[in-house]
PDB file of N, CA, C and O in Angstrom:
ATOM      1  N   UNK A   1       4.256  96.608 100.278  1.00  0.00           N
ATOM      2  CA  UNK A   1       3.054  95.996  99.732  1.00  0.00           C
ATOM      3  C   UNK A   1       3.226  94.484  99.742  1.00  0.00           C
ATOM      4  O   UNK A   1       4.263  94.031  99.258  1.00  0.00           O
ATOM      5  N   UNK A   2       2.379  93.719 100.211  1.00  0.00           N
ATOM      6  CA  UNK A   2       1.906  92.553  99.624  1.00  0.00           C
ATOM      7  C   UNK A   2       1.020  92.213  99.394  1.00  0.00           C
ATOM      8  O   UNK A   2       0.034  92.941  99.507  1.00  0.00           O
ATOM      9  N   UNK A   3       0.898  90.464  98.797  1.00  0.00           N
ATOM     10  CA  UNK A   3      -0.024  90.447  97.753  1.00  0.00           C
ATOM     11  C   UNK A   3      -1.057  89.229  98.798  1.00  0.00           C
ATOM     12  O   UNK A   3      -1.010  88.001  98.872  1.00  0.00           O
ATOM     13  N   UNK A   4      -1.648  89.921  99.264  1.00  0.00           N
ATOM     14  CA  UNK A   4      -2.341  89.580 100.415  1.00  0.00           C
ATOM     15  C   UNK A   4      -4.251  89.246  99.855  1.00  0.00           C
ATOM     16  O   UNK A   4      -4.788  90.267  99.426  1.00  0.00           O
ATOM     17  N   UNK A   5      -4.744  88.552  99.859  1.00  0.00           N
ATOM     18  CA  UNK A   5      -5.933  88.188  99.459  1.00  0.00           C
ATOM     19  C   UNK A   5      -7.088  89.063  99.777  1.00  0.00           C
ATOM     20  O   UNK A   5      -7.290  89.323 100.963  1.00  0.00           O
ATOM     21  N   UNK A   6      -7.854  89.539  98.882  1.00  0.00           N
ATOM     22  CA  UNK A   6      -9.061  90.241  98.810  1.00  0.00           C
ATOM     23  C   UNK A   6     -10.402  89.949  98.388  1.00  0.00           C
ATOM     24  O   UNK A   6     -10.559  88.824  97.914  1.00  0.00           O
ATOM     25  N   UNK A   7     -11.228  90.568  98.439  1.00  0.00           N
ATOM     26  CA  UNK A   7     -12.267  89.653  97.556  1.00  0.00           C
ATOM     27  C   UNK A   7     -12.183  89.658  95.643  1.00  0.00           C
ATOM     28  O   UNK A   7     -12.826  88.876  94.943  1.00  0.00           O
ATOM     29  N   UNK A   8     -11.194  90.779  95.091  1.00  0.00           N
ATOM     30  CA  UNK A   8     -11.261  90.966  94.328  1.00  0.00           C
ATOM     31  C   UNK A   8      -9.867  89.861  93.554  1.00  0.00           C
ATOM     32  O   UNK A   8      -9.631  89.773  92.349  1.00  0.00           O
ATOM     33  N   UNK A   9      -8.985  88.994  94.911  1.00  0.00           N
ATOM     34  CA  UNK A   9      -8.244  88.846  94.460  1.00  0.00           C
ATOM     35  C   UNK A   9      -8.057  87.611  95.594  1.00  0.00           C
ATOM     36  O   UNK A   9      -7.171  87.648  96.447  1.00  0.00           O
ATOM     37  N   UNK A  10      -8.981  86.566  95.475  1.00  0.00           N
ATOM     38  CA  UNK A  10      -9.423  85.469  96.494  1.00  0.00           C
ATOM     39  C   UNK A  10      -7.908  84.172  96.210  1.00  0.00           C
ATOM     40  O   UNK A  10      -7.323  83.350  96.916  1.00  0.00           O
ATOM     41  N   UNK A  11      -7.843  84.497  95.232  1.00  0.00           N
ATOM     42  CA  UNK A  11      -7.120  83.184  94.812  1.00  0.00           C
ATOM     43  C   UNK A  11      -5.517  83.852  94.973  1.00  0.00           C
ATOM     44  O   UNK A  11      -4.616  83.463  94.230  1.00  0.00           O
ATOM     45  N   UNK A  12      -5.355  84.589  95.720  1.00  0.00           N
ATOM     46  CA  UNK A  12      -3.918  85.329  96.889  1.00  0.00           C
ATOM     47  C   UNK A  12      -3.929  84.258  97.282  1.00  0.00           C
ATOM     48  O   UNK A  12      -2.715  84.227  97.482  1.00  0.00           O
ATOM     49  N   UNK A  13      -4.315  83.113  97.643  1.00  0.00           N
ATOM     50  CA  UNK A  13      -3.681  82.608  98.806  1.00  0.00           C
ATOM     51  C   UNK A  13      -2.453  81.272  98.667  1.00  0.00           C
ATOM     52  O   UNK A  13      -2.696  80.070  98.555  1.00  0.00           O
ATOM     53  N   UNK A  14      -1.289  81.856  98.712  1.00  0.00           N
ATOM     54  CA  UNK A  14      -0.310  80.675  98.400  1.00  0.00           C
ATOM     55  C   UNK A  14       0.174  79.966  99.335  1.00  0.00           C
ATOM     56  O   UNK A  14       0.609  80.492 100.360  1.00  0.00           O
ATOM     57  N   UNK A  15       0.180  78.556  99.124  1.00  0.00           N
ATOM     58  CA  UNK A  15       0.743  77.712 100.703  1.00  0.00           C
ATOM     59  C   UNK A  15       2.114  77.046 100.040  1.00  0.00           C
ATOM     60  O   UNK A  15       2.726  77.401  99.032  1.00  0.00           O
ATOM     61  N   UNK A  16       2.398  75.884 101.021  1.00  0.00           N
ATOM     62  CA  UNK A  16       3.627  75.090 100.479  1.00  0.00           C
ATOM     63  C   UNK A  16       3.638  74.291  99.668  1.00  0.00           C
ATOM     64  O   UNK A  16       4.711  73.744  99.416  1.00  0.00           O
ATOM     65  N   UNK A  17       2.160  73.832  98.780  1.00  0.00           N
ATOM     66  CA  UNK A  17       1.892  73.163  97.816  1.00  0.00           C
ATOM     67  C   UNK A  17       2.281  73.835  96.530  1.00  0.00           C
ATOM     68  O   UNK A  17       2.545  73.168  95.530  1.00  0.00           O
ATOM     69  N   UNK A  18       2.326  75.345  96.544  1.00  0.00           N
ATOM     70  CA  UNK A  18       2.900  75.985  95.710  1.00  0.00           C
ATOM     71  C   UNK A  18       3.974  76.202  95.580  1.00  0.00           C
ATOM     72  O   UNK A  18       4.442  76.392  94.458  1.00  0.00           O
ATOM     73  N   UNK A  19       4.772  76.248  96.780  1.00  0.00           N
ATOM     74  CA  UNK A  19       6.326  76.295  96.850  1.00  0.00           C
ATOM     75  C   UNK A  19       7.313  74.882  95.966  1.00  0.00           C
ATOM     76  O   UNK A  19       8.227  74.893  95.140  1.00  0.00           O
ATOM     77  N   UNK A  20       6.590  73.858  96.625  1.00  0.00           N
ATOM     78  CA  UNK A  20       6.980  72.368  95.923  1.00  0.00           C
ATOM     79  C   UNK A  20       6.514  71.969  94.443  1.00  0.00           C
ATOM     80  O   UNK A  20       6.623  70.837  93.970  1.00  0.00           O
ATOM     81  N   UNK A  21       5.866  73.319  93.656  1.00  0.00           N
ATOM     82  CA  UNK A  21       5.545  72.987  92.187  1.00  0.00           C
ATOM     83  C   UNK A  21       6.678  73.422  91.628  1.00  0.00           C
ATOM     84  O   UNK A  21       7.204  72.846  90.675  1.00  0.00           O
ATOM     85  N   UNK A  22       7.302  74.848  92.375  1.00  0.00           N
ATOM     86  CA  UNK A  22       8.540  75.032  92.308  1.00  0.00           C
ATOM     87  C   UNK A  22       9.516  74.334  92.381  1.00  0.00           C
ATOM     88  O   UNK A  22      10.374  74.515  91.517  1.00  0.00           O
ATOM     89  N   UNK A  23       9.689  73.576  93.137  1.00  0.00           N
ATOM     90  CA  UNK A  23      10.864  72.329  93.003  1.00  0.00           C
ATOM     91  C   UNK A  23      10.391  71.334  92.505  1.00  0.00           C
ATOM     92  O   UNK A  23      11.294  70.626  92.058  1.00  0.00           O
ATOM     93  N   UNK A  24       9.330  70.883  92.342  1.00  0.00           N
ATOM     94  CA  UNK A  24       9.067  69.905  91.522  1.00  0.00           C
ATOM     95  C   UNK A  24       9.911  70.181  89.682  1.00  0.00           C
ATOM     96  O   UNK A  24      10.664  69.401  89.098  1.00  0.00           O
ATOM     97  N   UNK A  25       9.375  71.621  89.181  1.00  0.00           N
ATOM     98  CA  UNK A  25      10.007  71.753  88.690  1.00  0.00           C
ATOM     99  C   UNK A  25      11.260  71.991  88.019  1.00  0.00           C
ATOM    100  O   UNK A  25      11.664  71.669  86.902  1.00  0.00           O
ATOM    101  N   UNK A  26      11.808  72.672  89.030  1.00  0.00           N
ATOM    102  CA  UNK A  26      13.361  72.429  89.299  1.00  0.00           C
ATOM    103  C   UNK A  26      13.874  71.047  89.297  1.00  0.00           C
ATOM    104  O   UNK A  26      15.079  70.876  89.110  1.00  0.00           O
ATOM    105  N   UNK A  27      13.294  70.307  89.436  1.00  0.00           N
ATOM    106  CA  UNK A  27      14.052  69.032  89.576  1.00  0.00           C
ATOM    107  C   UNK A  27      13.356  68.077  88.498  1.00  0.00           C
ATOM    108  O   UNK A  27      13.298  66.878  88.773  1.00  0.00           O
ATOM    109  N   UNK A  28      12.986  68.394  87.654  1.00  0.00           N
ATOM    110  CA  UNK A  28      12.265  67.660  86.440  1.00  0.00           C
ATOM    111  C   UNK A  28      13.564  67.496  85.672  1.00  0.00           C
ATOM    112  O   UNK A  28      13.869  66.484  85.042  1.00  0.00           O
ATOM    113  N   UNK A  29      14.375  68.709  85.800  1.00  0.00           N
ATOM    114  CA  UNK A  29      15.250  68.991  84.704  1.00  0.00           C
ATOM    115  C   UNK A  29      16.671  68.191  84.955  1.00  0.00           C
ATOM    116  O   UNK A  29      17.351  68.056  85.972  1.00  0.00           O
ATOM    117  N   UNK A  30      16.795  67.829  83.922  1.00  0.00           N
ATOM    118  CA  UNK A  30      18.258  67.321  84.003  1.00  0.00           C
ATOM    119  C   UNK A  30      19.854  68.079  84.458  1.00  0.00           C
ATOM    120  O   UNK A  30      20.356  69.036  83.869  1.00  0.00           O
ATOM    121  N   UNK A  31      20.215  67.636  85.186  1.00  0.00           N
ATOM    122  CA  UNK A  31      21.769  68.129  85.279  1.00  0.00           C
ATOM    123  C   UNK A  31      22.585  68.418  84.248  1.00  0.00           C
ATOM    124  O   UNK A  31      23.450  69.293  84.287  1.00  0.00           O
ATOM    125  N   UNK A  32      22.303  67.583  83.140  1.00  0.00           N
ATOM    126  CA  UNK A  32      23.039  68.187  81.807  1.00  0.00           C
ATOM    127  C   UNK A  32      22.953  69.120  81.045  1.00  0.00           C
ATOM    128  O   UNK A  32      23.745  69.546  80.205  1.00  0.00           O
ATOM    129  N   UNK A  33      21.441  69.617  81.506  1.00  0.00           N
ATOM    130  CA  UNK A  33      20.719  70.741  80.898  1.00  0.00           C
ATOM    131  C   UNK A  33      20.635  72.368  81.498  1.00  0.00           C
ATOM    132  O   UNK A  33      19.976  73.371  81.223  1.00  0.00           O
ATOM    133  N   UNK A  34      22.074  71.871  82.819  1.00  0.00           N
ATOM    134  CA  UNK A  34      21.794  72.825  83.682  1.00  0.00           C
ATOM    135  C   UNK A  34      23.674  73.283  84.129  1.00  0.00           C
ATOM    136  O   UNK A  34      24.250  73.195  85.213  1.00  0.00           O
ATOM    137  N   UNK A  35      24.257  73.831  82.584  1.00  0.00           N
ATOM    138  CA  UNK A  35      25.641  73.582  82.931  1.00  0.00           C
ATOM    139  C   UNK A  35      26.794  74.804  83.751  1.00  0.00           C
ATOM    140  O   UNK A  35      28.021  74.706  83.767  1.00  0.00           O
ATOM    141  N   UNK A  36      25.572  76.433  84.673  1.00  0.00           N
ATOM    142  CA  UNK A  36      26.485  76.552  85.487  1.00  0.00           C
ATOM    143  C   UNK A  36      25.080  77.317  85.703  1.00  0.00           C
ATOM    144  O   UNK A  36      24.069  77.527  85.032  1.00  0.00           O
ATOM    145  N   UNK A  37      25.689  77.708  87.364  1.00  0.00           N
ATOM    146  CA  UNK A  37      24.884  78.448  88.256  1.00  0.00           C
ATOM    147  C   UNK A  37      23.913  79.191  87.411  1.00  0.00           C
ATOM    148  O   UNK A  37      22.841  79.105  88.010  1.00  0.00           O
ATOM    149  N   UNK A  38      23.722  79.992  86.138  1.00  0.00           N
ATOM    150  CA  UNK A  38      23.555  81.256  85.663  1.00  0.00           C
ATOM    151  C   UNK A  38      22.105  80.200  85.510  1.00  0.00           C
ATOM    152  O   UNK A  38      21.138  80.315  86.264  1.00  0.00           O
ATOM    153  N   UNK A  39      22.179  79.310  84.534  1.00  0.00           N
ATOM    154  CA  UNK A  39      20.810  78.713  84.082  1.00  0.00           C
ATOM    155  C   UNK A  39      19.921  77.976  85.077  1.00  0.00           C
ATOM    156  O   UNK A  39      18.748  77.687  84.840  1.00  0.00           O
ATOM    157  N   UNK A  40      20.724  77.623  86.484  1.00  0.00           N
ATOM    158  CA  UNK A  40      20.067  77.398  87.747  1.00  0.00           C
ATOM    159  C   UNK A  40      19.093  78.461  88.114  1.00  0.00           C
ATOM    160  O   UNK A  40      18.078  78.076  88.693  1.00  0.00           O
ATOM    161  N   UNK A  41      19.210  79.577  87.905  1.00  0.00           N
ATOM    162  CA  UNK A  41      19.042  81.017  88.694  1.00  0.00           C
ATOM    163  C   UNK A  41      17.995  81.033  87.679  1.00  0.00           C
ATOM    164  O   UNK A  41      16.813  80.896  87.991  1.00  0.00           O
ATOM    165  N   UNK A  42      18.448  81.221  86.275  1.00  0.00           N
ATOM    166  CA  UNK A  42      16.522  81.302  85.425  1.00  0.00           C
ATOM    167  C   UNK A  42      15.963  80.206  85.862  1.00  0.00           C
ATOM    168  O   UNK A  42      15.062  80.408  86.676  1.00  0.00           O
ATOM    169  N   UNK A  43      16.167  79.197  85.625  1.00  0.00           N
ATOM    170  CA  UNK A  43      15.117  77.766  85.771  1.00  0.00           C
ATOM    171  C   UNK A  43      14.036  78.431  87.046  1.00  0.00           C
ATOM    172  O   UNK A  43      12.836  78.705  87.026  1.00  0.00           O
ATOM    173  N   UNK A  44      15.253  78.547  88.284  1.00  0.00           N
ATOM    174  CA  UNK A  44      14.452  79.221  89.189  1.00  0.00           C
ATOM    175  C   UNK A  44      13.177  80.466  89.320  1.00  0.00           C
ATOM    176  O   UNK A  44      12.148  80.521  89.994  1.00  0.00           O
ATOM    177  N   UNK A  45      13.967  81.625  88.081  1.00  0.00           N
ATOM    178  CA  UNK A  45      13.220  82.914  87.907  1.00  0.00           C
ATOM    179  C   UNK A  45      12.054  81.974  87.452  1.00  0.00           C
ATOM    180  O   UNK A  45      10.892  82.100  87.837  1.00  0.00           O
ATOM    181  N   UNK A  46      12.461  81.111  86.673  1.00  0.00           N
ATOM    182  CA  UNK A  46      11.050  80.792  85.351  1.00  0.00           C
ATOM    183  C   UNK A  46      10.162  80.115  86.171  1.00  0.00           C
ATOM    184  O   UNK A  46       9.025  80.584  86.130  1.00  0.00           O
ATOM    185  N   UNK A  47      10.339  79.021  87.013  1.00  0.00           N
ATOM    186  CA  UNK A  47       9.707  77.874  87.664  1.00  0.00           C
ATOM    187  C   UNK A  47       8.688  79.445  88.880  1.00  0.00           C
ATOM    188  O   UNK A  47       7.461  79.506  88.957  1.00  0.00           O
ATOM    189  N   UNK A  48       9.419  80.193  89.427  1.00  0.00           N
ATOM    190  CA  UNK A  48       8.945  80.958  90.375  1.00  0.00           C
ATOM    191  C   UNK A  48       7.850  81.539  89.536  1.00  0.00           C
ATOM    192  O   UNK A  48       6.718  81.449  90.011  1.00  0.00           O
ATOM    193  N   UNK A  49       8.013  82.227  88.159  1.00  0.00           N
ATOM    194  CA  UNK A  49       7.175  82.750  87.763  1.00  0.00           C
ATOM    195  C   UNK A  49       5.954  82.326  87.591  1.00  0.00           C
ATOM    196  O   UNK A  49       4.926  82.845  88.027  1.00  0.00           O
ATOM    197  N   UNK A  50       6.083  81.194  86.827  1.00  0.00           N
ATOM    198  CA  UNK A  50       5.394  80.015  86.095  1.00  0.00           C
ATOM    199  C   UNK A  50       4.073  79.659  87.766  1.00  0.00           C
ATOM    200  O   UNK A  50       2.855  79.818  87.690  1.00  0.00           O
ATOM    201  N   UNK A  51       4.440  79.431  88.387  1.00  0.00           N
ATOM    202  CA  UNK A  51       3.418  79.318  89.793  1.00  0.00           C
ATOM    203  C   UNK A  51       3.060  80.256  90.252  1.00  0.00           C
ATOM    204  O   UNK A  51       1.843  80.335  90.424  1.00  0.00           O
ATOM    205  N   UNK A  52       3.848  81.317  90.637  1.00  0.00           N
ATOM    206  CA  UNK A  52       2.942  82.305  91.614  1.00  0.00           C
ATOM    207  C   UNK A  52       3.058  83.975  90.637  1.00  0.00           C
ATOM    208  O   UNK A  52       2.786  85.013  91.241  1.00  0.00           O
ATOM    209  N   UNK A  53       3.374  84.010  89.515  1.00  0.00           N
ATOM    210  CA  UNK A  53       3.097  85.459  89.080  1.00  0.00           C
ATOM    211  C   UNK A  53       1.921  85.154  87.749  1.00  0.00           C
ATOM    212  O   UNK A  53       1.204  86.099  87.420  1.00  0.00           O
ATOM    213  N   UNK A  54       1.792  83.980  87.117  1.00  0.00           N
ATOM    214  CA  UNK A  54       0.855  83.626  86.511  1.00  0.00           C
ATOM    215  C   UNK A  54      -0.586  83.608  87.274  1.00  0.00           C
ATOM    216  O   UNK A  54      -1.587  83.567  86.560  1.00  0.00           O
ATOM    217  N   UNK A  55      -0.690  83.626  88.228  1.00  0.00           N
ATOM    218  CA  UNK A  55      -1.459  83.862  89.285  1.00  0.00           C
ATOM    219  C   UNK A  55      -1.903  85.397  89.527  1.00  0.00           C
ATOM    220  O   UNK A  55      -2.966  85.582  90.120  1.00  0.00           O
ATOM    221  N   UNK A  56      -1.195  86.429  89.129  1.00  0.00           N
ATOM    222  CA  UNK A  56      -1.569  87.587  89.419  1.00  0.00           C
ATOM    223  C   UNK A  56      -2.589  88.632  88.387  1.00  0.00           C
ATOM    224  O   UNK A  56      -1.915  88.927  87.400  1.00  0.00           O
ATOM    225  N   UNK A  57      -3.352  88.981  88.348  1.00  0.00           N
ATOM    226  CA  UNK A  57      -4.144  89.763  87.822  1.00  0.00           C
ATOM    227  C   UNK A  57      -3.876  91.218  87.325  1.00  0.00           C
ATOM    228  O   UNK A  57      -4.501  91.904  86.516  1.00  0.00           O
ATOM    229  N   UNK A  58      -3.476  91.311  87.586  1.00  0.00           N
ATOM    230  CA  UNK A  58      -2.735  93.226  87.234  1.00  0.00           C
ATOM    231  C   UNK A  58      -1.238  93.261  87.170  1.00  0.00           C
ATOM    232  O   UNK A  58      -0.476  92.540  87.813  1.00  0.00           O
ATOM    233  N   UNK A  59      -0.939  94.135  86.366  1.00  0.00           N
ATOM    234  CA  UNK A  59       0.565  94.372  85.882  1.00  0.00           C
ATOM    235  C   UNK A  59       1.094  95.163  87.041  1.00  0.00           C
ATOM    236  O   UNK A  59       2.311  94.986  86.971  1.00  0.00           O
ATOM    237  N   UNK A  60       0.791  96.120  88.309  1.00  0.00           N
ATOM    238  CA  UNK A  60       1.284  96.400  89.486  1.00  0.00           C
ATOM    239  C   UNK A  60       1.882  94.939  89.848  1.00  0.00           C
ATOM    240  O   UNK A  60       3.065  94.602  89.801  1.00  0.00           O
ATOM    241  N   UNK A  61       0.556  94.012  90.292  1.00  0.00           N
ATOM    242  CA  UNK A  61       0.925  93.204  90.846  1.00  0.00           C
ATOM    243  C   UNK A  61       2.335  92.192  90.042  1.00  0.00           C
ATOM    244  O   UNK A  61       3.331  91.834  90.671  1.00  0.00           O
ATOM    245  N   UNK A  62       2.131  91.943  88.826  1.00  0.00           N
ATOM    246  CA  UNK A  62       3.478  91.346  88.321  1.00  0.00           C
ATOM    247  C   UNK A  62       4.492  92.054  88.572  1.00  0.00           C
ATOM    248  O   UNK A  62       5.563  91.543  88.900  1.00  0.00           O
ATOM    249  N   UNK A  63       4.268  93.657  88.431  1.00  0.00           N
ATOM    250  CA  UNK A  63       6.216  94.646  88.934  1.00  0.00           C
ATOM    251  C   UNK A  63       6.381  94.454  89.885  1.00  0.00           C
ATOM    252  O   UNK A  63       7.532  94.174  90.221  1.00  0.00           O
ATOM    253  N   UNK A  64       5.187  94.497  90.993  1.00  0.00           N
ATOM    254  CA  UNK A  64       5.773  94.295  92.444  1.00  0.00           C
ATOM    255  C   UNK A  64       6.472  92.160  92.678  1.00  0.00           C
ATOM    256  O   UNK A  64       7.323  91.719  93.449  1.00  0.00           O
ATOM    257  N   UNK A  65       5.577  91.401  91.591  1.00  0.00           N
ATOM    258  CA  UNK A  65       6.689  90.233  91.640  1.00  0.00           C
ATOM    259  C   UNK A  65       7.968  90.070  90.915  1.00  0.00           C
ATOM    260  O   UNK A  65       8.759  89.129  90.981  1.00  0.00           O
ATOM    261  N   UNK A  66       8.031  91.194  90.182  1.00  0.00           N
ATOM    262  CA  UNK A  66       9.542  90.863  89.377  1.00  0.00           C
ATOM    263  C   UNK A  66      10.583  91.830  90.390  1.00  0.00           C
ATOM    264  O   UNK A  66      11.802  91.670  90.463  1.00  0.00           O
ATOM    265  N   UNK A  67       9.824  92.813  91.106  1.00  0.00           N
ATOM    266  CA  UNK A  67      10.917  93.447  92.156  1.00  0.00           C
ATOM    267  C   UNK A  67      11.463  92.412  93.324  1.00  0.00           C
ATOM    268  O   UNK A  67      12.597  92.166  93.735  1.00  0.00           O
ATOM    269  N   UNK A  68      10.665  92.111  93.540  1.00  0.00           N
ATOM    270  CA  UNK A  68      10.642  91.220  94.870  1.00  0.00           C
ATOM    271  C   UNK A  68      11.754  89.920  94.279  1.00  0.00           C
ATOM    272  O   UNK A  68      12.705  89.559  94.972  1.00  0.00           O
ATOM    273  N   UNK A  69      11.483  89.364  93.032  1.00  0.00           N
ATOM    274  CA  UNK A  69      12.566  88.330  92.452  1.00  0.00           C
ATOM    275  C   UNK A  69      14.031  88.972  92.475  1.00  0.00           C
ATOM    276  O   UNK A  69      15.034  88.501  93.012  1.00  0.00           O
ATOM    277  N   UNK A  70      13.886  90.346  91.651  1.00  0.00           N
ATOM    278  CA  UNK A  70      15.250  90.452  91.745  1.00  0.00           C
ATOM    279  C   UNK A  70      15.741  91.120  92.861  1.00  0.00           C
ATOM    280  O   UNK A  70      16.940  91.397  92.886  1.00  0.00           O
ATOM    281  N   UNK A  71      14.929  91.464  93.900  1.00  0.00           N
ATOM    282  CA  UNK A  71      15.491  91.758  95.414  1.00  0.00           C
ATOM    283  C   UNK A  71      16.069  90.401  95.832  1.00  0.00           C
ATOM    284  O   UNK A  71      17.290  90.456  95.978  1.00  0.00           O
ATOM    285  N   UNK A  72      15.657  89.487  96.008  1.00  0.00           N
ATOM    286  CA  UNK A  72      16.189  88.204  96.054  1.00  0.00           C
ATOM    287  C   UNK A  72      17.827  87.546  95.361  1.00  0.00           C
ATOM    288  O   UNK A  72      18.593  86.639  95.688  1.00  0.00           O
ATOM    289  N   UNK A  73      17.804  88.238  94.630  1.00  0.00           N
ATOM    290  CA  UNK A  73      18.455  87.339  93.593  1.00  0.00           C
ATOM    291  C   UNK A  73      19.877  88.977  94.232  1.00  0.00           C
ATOM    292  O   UNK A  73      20.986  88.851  94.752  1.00  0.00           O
ATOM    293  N   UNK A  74      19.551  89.522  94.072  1.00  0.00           N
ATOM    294  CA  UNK A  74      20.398  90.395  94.345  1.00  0.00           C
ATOM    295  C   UNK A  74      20.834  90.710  96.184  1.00  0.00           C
ATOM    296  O   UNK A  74      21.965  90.853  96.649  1.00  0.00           O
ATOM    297  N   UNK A  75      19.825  90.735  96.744  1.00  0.00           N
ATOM    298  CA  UNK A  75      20.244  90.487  97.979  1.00  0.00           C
ATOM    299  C   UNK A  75      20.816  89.445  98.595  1.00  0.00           C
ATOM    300  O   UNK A  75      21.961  89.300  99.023  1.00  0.00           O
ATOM    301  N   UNK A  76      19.600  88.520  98.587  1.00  0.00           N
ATOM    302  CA  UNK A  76      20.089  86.855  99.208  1.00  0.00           C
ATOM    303  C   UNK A  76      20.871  86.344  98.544  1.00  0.00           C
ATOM    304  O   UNK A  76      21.763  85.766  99.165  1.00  0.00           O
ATOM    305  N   UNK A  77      20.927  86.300  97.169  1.00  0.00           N
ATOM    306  CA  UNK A  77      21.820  85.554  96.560  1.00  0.00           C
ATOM    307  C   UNK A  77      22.955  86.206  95.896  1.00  0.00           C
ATOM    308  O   UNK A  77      23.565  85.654  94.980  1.00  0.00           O
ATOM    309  N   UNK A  78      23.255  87.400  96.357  1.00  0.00           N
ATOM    310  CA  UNK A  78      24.372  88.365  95.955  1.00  0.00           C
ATOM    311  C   UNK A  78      24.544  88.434  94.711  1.00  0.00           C
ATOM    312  O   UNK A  78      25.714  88.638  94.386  1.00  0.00           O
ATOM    313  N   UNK A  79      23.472  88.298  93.510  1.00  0.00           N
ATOM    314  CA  UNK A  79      23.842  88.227  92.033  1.00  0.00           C
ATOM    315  C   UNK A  79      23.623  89.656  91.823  1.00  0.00           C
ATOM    316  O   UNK A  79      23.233  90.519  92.609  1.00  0.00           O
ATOM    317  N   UNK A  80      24.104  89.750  90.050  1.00  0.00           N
ATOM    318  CA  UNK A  80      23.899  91.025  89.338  1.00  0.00           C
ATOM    319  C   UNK A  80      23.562  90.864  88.456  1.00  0.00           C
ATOM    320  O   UNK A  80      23.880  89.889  87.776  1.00  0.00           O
ATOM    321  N   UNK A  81      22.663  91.892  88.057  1.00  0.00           N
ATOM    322  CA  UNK A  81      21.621  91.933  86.906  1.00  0.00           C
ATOM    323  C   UNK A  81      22.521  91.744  85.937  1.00  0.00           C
ATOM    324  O   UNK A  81      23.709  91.815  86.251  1.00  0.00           O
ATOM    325  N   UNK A  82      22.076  91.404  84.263  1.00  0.00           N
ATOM    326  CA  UNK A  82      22.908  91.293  82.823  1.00  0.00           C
ATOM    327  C   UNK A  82      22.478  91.970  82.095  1.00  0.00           C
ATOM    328  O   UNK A  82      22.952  92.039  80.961  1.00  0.00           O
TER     329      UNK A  82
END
């Protein structure tokens, strides 16, 4: 499944302006505030959320974005759940 634009669900459409709110936010934050990988990885979950799952309309659609996060986080980034 993806979360592919419909009429019921027009505002699907995410570009790279959304990707860079993501690092925008990521990088608001201070280095001191960020003292090992673990709180890198939420900032990230949170900043990801915060743009593109606040965006979603139905609770399918949020499980299918919290799967897809921790497919990520567990695949690409070889972590494990806590």
């Amino acid at each position: 499944k993806e979360l592919l634009p419909t009429p019921l669900r027009s505002h699907y459409t995410f570009n790279l302006r959304d990707l860079s709110k993501v690092f925008q936010g990521v990088l608001m934050v201070k280095p001191k505030h960020l003292p090992d990988s673990d709180s890198f990885v939420r900032l990230w979950c949170h900043e990801s959320s915060r743009v593109f799952r606040d965006r979603l309309i139905n609770e399918d659609d949020r499980q299918w974005f919290n799967g897809a996060i921790l497919e990520q986080l567990h695949g690409a980034l070889k972590l494990t759940s806590r």
